[in-house]
mmCIF file as Biopython writes it, N, C-alpha, C and O atoms, coordinates in Angstrom:
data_model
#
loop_
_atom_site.group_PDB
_atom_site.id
_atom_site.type_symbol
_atom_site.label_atom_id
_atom_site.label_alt_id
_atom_site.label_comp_id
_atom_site.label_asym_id
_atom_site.label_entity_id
_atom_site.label_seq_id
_atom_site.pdbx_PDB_ins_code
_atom_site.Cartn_x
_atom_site.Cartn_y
_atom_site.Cartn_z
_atom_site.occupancy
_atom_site.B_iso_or_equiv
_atom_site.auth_seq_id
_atom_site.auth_asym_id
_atom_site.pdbx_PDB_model_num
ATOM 1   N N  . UNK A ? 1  ? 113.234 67.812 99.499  1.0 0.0 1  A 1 
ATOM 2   C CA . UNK A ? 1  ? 112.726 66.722 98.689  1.0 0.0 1  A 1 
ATOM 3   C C  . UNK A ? 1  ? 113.678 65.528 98.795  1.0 0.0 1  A 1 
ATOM 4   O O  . UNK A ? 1  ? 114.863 65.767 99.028  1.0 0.0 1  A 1 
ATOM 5   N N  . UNK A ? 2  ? 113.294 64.346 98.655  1.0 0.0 2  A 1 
ATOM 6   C CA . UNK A ? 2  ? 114.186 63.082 98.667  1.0 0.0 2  A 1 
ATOM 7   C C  . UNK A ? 2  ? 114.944 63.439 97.360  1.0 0.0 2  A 1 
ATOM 8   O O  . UNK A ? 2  ? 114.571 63.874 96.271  1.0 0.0 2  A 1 
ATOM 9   N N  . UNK A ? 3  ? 116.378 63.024 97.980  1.0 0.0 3  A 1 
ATOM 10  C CA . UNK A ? 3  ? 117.359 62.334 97.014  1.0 0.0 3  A 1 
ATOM 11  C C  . UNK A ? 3  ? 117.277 61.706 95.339  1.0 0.0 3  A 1 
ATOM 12  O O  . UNK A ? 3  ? 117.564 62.045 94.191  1.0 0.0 3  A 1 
ATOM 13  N N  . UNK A ? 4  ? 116.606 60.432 96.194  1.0 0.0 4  A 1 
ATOM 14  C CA . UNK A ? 4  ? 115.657 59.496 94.889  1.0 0.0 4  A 1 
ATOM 15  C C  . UNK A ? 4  ? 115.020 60.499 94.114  1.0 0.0 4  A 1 
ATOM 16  O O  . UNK A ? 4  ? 115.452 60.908 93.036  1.0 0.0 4  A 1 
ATOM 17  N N  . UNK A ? 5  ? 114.302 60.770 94.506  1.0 0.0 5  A 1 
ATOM 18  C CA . UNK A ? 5  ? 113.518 61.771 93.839  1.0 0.0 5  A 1 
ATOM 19  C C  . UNK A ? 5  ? 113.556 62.826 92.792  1.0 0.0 5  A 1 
ATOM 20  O O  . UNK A ? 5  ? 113.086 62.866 91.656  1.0 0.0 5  A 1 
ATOM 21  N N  . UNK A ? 6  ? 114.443 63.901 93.694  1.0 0.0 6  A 1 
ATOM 22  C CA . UNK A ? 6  ? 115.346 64.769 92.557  1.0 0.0 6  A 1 
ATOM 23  C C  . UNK A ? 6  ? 116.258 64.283 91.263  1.0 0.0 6  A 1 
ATOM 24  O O  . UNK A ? 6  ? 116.349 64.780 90.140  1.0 0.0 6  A 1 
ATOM 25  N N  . UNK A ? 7  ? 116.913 63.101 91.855  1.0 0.0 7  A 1 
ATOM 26  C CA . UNK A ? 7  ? 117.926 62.770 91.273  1.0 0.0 7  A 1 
ATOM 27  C C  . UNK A ? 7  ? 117.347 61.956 89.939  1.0 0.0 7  A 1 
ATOM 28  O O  . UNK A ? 7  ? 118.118 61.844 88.987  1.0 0.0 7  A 1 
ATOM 29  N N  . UNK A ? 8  ? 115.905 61.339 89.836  1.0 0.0 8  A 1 
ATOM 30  C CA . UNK A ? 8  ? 115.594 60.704 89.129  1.0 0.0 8  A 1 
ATOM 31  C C  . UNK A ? 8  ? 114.576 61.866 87.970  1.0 0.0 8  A 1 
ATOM 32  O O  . UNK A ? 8  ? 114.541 61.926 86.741  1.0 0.0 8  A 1 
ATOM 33  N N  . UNK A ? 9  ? 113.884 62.624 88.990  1.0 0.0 9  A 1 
ATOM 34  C CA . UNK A ? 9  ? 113.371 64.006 87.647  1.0 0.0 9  A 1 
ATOM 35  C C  . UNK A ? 9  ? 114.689 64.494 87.307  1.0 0.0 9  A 1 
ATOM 36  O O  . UNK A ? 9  ? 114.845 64.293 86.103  1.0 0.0 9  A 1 
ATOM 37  N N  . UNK A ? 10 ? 115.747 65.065 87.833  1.0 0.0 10 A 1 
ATOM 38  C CA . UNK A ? 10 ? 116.865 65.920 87.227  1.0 0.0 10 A 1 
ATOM 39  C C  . UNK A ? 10 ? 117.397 64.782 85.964  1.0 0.0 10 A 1 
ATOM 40  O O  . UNK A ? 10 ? 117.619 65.450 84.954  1.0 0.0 10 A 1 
ATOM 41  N N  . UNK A ? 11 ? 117.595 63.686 85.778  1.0 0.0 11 A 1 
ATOM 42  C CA . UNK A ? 11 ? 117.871 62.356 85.132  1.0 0.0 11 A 1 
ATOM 43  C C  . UNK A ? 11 ? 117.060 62.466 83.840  1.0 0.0 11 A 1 
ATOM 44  O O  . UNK A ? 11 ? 117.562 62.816 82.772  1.0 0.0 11 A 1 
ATOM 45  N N  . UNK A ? 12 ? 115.962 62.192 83.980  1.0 0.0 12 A 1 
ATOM 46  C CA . UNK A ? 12 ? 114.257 61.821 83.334  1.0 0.0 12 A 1 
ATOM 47  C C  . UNK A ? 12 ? 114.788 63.312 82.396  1.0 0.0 12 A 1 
ATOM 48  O O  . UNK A ? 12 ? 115.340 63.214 81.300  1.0 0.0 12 A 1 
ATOM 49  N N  . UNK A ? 13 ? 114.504 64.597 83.049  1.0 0.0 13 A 1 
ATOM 50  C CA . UNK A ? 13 ? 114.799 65.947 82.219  1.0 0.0 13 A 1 
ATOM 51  C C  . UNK A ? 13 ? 115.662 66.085 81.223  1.0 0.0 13 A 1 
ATOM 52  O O  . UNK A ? 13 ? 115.472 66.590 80.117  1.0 0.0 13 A 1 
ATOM 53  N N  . UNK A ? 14 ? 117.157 65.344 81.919  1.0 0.0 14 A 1 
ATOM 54  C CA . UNK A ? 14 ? 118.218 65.527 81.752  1.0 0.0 14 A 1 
ATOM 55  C C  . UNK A ? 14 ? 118.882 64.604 80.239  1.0 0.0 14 A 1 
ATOM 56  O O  . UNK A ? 14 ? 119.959 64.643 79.644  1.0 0.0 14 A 1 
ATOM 57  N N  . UNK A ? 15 ? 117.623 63.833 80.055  1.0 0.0 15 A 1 
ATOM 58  C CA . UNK A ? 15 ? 117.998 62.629 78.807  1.0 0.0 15 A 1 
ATOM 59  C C  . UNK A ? 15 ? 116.577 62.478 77.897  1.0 0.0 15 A 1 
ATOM 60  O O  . UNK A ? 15 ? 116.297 61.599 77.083  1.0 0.0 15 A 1 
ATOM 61  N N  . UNK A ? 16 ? 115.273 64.392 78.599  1.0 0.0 16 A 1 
ATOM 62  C CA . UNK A ? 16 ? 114.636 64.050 77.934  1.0 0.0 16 A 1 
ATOM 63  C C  . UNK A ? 16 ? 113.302 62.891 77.521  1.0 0.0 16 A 1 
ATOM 64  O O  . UNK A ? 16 ? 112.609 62.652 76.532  1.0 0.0 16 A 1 
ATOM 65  N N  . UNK A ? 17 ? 113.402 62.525 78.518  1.0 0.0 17 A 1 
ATOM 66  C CA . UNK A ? 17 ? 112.131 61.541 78.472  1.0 0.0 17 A 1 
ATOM 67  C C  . UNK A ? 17 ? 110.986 62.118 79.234  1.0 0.0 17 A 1 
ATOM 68  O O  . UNK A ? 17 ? 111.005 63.047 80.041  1.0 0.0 17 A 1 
ATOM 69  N N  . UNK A ? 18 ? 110.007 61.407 78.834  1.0 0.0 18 A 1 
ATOM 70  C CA . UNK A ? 18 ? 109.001 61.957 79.458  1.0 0.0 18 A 1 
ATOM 71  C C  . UNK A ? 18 ? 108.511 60.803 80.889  1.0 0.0 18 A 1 
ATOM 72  O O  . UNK A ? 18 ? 109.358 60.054 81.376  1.0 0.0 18 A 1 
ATOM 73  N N  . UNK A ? 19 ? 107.349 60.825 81.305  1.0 0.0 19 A 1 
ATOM 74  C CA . UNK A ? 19 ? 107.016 60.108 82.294  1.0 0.0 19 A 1 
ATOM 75  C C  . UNK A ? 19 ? 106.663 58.567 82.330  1.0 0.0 19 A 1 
ATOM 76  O O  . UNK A ? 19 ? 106.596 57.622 83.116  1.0 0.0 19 A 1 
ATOM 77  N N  . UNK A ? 20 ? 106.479 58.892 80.994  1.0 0.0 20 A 1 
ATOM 78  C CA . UNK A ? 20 ? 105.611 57.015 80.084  1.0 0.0 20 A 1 
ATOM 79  C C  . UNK A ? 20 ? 106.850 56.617 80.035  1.0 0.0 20 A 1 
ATOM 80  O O  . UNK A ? 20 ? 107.181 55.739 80.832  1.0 0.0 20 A 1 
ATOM 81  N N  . UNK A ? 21 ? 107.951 57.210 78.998  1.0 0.0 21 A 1 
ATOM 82  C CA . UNK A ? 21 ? 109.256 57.044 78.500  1.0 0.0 21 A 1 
ATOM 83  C C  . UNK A ? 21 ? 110.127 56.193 79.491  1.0 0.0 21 A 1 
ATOM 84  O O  . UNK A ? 21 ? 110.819 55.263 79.077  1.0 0.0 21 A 1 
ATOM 85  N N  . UNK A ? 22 ? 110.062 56.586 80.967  1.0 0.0 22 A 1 
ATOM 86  C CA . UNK A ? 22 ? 110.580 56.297 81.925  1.0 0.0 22 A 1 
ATOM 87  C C  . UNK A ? 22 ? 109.577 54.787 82.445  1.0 0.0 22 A 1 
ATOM 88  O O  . UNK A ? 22 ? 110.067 53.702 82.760  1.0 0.0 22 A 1 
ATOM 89  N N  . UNK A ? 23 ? 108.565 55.022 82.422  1.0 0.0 23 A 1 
ATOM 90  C CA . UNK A ? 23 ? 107.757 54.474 82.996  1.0 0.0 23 A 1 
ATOM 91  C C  . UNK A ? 23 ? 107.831 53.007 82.089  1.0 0.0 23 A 1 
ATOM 92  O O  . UNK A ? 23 ? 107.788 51.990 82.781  1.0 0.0 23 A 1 
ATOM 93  N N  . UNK A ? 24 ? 107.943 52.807 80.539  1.0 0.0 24 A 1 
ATOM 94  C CA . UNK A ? 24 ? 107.970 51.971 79.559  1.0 0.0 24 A 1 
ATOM 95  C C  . UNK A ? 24 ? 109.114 51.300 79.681  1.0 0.0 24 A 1 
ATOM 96  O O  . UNK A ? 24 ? 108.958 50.079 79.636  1.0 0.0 24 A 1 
ATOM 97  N N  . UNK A ? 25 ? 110.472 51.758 79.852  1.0 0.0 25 A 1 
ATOM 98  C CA . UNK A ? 25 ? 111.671 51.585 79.533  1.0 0.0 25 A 1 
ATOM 99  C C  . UNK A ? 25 ? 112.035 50.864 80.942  1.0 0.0 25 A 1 
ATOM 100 O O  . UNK A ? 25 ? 112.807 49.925 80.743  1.0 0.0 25 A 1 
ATOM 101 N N  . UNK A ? 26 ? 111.769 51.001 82.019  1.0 0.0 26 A 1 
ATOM 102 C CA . UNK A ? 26 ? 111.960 50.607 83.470  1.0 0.0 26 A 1 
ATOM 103 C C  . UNK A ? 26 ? 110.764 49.236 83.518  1.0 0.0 26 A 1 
ATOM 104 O O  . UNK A ? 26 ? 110.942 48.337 84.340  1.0 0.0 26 A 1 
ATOM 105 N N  . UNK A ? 27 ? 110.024 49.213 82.929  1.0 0.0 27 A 1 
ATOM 106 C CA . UNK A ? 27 ? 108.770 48.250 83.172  1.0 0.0 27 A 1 
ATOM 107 C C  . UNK A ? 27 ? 107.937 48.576 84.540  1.0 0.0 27 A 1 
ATOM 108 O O  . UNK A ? 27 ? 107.311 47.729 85.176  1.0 0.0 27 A 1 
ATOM 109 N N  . UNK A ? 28 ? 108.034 49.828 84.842  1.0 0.0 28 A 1 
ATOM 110 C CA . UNK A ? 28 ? 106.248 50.073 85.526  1.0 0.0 28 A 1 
ATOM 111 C C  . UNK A ? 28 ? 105.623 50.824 85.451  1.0 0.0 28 A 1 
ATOM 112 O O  . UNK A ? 28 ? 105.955 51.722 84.679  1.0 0.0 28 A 1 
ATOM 113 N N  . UNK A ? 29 ? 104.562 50.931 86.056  1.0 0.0 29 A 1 
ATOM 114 C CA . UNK A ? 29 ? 103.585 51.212 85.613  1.0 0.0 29 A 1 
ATOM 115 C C  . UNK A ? 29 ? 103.646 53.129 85.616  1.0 0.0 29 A 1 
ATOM 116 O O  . UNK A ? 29 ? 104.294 53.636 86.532  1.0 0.0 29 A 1 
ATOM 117 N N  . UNK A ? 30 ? 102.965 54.073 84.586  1.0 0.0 30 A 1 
ATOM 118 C CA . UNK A ? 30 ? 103.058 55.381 85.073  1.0 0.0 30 A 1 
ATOM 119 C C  . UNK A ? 30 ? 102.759 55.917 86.121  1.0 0.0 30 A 1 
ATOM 120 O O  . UNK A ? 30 ? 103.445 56.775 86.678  1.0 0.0 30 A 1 
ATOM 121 N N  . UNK A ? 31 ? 101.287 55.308 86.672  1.0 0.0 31 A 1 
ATOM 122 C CA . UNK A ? 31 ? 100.965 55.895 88.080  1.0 0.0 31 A 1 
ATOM 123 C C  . UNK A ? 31 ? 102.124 55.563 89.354  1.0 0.0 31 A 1 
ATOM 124 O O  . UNK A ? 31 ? 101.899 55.950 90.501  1.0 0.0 31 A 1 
ATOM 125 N N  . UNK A ? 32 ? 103.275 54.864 89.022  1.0 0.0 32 A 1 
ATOM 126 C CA . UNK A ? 32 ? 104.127 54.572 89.762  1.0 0.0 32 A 1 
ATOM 127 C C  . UNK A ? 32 ? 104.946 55.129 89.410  1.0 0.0 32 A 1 
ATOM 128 O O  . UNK A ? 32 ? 105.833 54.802 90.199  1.0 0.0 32 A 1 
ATOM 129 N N  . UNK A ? 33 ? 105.465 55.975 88.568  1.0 0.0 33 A 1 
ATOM 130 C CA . UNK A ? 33 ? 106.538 56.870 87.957  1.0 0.0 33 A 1 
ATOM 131 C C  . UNK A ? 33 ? 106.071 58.352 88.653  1.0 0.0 33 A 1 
ATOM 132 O O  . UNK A ? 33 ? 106.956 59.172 88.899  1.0 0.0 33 A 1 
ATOM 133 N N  . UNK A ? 34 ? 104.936 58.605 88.900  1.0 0.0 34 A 1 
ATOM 134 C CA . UNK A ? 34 ? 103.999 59.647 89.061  1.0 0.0 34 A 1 
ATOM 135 C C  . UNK A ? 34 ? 104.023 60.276 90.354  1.0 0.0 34 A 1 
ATOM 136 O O  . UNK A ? 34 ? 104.111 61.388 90.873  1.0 0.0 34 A 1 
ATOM 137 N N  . UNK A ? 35 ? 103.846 58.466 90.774  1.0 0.0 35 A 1 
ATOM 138 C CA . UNK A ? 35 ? 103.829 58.898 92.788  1.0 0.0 35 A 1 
ATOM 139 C C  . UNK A ? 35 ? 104.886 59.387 93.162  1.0 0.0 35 A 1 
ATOM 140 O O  . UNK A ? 35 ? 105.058 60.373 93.879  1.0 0.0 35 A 1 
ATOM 141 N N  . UNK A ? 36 ? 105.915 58.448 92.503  1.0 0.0 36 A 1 
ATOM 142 C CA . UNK A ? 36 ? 107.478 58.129 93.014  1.0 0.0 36 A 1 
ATOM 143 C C  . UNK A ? 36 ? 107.731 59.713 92.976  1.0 0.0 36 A 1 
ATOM 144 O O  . UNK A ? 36 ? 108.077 60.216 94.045  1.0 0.0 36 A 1 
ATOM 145 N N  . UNK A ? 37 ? 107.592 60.586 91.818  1.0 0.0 37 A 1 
ATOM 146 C CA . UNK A ? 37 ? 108.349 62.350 91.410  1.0 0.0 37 A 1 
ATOM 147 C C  . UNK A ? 37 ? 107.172 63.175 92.815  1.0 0.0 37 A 1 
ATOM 148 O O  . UNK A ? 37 ? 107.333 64.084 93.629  1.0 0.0 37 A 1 
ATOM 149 N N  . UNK A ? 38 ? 106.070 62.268 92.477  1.0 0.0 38 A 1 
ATOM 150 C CA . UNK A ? 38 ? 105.584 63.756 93.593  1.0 0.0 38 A 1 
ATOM 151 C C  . UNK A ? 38 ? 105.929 63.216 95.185  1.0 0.0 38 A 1 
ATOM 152 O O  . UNK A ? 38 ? 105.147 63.562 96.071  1.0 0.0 38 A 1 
ATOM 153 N N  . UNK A ? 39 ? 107.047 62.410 95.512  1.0 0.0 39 A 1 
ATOM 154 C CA . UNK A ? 39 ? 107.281 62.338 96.417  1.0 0.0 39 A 1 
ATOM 155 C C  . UNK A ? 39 ? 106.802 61.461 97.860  1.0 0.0 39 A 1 
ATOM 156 O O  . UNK A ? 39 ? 107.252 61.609 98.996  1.0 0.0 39 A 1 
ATOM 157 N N  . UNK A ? 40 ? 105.533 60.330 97.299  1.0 0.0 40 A 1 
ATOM 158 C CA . UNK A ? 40 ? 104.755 59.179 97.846  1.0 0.0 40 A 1 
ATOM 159 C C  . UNK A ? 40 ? 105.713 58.545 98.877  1.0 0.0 40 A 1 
ATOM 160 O O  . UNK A ? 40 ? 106.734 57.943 98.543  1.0 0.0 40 A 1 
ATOM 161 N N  . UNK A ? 41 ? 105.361 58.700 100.001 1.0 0.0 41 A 1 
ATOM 162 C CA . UNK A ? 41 ? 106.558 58.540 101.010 1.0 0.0 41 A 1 
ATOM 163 C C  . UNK A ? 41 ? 106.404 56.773 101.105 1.0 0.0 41 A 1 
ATOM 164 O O  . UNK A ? 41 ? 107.209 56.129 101.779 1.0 0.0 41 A 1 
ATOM 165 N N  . UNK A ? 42 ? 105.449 56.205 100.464 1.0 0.0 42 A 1 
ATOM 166 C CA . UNK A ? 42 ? 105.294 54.615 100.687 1.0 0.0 42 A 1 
ATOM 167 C C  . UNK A ? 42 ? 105.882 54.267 99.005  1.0 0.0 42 A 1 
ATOM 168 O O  . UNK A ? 42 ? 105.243 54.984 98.235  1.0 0.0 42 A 1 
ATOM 169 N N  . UNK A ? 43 ? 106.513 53.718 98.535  1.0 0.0 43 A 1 
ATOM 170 C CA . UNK A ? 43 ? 106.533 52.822 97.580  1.0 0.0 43 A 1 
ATOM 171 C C  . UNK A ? 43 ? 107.645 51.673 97.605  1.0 0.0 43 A 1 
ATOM 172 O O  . UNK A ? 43 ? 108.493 51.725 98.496  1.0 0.0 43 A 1 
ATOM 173 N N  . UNK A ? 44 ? 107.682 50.546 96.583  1.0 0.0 44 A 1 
ATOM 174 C CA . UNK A ? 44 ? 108.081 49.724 96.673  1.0 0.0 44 A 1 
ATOM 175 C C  . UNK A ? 44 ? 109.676 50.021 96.563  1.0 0.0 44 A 1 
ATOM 176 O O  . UNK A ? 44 ? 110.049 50.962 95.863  1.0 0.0 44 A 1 
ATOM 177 N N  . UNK A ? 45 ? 110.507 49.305 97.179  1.0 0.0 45 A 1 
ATOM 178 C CA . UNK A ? 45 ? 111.904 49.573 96.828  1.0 0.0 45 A 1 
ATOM 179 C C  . UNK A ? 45 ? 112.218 48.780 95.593  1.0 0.0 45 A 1 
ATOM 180 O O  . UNK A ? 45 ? 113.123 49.277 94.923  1.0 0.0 45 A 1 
ATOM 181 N N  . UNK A ? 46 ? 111.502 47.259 94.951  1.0 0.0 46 A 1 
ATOM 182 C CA . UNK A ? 46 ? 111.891 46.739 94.162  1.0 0.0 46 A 1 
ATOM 183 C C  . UNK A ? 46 ? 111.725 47.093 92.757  1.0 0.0 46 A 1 
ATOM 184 O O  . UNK A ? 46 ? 112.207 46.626 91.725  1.0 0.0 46 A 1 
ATOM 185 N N  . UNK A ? 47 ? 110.581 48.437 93.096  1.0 0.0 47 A 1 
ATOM 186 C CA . UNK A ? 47 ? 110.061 49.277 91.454  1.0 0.0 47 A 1 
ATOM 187 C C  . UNK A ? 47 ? 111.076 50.419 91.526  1.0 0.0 47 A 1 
ATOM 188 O O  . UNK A ? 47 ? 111.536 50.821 90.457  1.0 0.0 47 A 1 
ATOM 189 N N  . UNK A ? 48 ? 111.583 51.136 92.971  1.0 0.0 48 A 1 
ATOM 190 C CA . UNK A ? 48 ? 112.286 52.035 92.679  1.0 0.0 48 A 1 
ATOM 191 C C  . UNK A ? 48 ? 113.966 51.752 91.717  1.0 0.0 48 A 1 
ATOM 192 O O  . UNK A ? 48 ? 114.624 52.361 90.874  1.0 0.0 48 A 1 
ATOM 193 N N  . UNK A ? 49 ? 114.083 50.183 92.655  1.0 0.0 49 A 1 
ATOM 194 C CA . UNK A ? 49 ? 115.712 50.207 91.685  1.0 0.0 49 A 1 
ATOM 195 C C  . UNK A ? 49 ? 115.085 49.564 90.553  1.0 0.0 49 A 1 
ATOM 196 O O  . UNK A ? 49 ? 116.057 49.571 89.797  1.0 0.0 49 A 1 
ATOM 197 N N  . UNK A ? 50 ? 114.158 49.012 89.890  1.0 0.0 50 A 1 
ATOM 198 C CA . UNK A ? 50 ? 113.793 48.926 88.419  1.0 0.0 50 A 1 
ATOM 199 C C  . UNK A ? 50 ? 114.017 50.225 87.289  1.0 0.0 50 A 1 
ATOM 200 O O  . UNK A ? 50 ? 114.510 50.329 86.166  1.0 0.0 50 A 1 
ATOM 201 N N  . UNK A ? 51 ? 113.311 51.198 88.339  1.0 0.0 51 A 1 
ATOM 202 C CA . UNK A ? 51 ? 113.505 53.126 87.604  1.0 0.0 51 A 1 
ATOM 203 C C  . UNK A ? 51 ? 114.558 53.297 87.762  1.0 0.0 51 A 1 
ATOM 204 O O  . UNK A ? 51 ? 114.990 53.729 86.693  1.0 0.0 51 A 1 
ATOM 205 N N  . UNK A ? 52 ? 115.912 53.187 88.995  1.0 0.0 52 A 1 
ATOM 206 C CA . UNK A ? 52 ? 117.333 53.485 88.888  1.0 0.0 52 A 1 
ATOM 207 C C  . UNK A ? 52 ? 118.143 53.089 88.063  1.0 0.0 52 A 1 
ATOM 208 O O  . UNK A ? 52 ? 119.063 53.752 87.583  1.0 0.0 52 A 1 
ATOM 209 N N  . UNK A ? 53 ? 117.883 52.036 87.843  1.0 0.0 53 A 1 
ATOM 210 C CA . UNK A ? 53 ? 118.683 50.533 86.783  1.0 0.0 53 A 1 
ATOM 211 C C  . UNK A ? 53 ? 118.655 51.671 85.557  1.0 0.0 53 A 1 
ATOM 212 O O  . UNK A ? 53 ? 119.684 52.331 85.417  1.0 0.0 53 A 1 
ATOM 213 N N  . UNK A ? 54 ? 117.510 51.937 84.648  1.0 0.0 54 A 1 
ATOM 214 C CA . UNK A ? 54 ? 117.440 52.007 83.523  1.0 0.0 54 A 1 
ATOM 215 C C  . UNK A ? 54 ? 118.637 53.597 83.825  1.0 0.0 54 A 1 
ATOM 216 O O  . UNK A ? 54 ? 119.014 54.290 82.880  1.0 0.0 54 A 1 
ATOM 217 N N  . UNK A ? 55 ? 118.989 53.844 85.104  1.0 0.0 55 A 1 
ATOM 218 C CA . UNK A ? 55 ? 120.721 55.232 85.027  1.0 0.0 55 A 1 
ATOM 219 C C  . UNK A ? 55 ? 120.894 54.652 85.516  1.0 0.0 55 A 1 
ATOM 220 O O  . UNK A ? 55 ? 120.231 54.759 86.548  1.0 0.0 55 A 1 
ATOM 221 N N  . UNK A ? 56 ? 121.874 53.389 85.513  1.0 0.0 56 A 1 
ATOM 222 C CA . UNK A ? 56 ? 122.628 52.516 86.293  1.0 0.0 56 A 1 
ATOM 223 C C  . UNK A ? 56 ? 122.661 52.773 87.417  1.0 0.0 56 A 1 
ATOM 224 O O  . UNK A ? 56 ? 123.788 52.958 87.876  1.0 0.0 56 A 1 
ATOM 225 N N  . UNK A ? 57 ? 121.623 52.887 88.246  1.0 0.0 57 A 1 
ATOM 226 C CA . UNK A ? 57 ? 121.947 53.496 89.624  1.0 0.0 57 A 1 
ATOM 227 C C  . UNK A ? 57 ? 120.800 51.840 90.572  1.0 0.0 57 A 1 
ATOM 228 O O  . UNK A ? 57 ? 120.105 50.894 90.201  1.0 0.0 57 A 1 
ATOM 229 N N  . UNK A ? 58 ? 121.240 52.383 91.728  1.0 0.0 58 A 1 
ATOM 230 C CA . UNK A ? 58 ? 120.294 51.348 92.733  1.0 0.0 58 A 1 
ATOM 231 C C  . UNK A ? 58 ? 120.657 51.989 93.836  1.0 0.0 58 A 1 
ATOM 232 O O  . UNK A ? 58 ? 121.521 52.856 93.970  1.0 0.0 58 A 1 
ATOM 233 N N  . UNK A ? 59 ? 119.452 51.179 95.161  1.0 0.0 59 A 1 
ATOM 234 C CA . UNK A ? 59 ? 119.139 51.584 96.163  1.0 0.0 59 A 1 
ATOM 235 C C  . UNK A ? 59 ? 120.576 51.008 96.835  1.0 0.0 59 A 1 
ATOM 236 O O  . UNK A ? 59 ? 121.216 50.047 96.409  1.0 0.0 59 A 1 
ATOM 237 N N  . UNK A ? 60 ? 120.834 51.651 97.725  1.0 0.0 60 A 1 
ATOM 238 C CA . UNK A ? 60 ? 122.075 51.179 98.648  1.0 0.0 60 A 1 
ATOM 239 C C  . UNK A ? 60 ? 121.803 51.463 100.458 1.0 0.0 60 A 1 
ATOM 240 O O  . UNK A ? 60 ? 120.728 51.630 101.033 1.0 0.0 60 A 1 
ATOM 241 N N  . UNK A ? 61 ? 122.694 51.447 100.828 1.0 0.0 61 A 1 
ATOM 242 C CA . UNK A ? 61 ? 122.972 52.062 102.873 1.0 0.0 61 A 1 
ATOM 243 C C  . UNK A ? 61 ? 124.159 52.598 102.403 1.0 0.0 61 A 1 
ATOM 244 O O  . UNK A ? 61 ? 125.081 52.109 101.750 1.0 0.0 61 A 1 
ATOM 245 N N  . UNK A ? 62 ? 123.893 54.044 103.009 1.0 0.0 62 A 1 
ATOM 246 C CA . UNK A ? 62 ? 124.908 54.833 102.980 1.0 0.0 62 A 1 
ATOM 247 C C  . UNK A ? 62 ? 124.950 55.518 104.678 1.0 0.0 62 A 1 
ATOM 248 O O  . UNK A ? 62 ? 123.992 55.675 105.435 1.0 0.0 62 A 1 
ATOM 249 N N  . UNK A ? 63 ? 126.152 55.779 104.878 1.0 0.0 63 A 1 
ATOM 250 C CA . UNK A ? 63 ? 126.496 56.209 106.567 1.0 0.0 63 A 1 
ATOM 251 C C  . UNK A ? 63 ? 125.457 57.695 106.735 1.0 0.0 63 A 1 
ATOM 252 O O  . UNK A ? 63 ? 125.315 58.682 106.013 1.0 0.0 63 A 1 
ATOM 253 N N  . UNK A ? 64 ? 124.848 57.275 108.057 1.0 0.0 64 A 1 
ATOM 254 C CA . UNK A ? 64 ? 124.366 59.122 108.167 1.0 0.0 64 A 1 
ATOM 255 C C  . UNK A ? 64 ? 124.917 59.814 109.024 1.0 0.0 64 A 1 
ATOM 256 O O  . UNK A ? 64 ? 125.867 59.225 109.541 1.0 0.0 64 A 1 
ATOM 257 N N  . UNK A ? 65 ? 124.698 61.027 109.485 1.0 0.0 65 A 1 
ATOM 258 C CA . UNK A ? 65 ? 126.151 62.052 110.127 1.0 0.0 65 A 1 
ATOM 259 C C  . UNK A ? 65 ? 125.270 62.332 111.242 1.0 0.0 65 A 1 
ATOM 260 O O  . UNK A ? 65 ? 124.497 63.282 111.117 1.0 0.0 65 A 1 
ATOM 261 N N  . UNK A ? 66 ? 125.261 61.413 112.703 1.0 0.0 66 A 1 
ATOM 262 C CA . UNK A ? 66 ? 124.247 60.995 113.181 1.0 0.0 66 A 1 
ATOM 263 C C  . UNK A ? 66 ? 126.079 61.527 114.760 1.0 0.0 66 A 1 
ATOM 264 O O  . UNK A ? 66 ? 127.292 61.326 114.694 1.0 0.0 66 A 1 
ATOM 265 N N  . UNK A ? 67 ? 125.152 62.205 115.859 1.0 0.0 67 A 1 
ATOM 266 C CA . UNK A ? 67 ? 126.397 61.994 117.166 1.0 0.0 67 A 1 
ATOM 267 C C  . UNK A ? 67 ? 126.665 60.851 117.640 1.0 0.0 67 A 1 
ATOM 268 O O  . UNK A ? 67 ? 125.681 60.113 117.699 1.0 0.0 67 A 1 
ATOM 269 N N  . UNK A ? 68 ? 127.420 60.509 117.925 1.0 0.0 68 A 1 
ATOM 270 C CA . UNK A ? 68 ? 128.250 58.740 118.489 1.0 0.0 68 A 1 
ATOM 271 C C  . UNK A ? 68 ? 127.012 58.273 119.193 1.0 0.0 68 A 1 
ATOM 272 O O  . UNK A ? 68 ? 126.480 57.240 118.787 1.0 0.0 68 A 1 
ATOM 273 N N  . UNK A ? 69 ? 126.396 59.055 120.405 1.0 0.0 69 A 1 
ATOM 274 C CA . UNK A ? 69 ? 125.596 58.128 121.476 1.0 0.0 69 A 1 
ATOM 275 C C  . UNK A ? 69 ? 124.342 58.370 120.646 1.0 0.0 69 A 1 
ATOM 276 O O  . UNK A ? 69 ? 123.444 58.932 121.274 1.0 0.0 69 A 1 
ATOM 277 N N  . UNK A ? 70 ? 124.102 58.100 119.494 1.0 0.0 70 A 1 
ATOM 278 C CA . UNK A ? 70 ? 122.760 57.869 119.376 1.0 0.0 70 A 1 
ATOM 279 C C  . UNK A ? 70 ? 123.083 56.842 117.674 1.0 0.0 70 A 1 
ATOM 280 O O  . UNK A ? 70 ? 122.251 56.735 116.774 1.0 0.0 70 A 1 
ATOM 281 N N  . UNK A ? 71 ? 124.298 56.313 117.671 1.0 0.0 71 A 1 
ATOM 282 C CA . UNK A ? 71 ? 124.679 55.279 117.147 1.0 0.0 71 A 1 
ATOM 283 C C  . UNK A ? 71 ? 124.332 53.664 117.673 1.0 0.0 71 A 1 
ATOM 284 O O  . UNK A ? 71 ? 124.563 53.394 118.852 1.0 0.0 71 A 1 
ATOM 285 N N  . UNK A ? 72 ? 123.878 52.811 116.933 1.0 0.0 72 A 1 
ATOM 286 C CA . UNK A ? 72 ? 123.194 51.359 117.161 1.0 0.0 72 A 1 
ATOM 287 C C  . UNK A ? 72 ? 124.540 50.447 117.406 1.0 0.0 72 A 1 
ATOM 288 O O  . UNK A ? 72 ? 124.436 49.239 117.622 1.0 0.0 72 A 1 
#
């Protein structure tokens, strides 16, 4: 499962809110709280760090563990 993903149901569980809760408090919409947990491989990045924000978190680039010759 994505990262995002887990990390934001384990979060959501973890402080107790429900899906609206999250969905109210972040400003979008539930069916976008909804997609995002079951894993919707398309959504917006600017709604996802709206849902991170409210756990101080955001989207970043992080290094991947990728062999030298197939480095850009």
């Amino acid at each position: 499962m994505n990262p995002i993903v887990t990390f934001i149901k384990a979060k959501r569980k973890q402080l107790k809110l429900t899906q609206v809760d999250v969905a109210f408090k972040s400003g979008v919409g539930l069916r976008f709280i909804r997609e995002l947990e079951q894993g919707k491989t398309t959504v917006r990045l600017d709604k996802v760090n709206q849902v991170l924000y409210l756990f101080g978190k955001q989207v970043g680039i992080t290094d991947m563990d990728r062999p030298e010759e197939e480095e850009v």
